[in-house]
C-alpha positions as MATLAB code, in Angstrom:
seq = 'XXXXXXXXXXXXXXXXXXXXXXXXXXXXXXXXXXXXXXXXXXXXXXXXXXXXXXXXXXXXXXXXXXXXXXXXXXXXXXXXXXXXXXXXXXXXXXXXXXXXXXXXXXXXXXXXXXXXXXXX';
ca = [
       0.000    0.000    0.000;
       0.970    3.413   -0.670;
       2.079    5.710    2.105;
      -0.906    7.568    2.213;
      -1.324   10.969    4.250;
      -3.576   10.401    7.267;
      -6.954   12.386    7.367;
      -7.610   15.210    9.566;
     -10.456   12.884   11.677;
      -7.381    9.932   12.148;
      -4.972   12.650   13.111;
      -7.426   14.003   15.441;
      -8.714   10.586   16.797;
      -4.771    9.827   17.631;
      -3.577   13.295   19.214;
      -6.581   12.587   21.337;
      -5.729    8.995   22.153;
      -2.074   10.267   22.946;
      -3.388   12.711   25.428;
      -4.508   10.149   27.592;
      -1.563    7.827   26.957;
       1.389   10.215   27.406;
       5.152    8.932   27.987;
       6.270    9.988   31.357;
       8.300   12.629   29.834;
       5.137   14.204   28.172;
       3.052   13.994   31.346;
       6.222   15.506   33.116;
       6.129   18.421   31.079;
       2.629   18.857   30.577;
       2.414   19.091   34.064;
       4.901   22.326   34.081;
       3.435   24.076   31.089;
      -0.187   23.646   31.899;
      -2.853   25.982   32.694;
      -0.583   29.356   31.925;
       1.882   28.142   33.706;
       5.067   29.801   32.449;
       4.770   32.974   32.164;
       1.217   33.087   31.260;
       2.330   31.481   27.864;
      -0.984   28.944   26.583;
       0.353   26.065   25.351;
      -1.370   23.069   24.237;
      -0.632   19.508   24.444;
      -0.821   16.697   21.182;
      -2.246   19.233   18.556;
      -2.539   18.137   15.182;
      -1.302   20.517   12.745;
      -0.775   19.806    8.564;
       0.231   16.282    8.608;
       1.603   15.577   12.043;
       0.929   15.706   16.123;
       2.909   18.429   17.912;
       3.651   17.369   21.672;
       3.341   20.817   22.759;
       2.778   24.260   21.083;
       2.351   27.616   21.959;
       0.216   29.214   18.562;
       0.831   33.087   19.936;
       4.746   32.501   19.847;
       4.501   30.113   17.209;
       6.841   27.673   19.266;
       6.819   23.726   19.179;
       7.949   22.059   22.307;
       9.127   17.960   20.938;
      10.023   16.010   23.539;
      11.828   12.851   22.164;
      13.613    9.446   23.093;
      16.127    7.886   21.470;
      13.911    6.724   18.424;
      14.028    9.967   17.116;
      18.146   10.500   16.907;
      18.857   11.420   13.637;
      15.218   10.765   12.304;
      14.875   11.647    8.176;
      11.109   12.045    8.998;
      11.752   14.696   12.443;
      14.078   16.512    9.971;
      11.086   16.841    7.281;
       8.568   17.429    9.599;
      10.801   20.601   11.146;
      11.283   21.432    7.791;
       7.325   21.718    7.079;
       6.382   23.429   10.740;
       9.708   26.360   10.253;
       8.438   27.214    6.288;
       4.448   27.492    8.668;
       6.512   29.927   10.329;
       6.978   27.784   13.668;
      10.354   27.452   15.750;
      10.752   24.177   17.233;
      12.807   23.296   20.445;
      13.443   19.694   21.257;
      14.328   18.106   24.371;
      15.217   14.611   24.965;
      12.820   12.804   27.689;
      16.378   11.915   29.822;
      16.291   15.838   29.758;
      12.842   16.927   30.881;
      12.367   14.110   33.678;
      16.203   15.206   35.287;
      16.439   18.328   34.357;
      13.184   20.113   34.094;
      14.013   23.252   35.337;
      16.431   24.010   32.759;
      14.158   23.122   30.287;
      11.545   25.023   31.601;
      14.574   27.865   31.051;
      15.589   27.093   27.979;
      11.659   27.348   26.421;
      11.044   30.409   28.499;
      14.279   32.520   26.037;
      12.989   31.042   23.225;
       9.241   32.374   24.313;
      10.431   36.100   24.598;
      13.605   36.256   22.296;
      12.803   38.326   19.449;
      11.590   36.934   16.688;
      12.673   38.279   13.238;
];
């Protein structure tokens, strides 16, 4: 079969099943950026956008928050998909789970300068 695009139901169906079945690393962070939490920055959590599920984005500072394990080293897809979300006019910051789960409040830092740096 063809690799087909999924539709905009499926991707919806699955950003909602992956709400309720985060990694710990996702529930972790989710935890930290919920409800305004940073700096009164909304962010929301397994969002479909175009042809993929964002872990975690904030639309007003048009920032994606990825938060991946090893699977995703050197991924040809991740490097497409950044391509995609940066020409949509999104930055993305990624953080690997070892990361958020043992050091979360310097990646809590680290998202908060990319939040109020200056965009061009």
């Amino acid at each position: 079969m063809p690799n087909q695009r999924p539709t905009k139901e499926r991707l919806r169906i699955f950003a909602k099943e992956m709400r309720h079945a985060p990694t710990d690393a996702e529930a972790a962070m989710w935890r930290l950026l919920r409800s305004r939490q940073l700096a009164q920055f909304k962010f929301r959590r397994q969002t479909p956008l175009e042809d993929y599920i964002l872990d975690f984005v904030c639309f007003e500072k048009r920032l994606v928050v990825e938060i991946d394990g090893s699977q995703h080293a050197s991924s040809q897809h991740d490097a497409i998909r950044s391509d995609v979300l940066t020409k949509l006019g999104f930055d993305i910051a990624r953080y690997w789970n070892n990361d958020v789960l043992q050091q979360p409040q310097a990646v809590l830092e680290d998202i908060l300068s990319k939040l109020t740096a200056p965009r061009p």
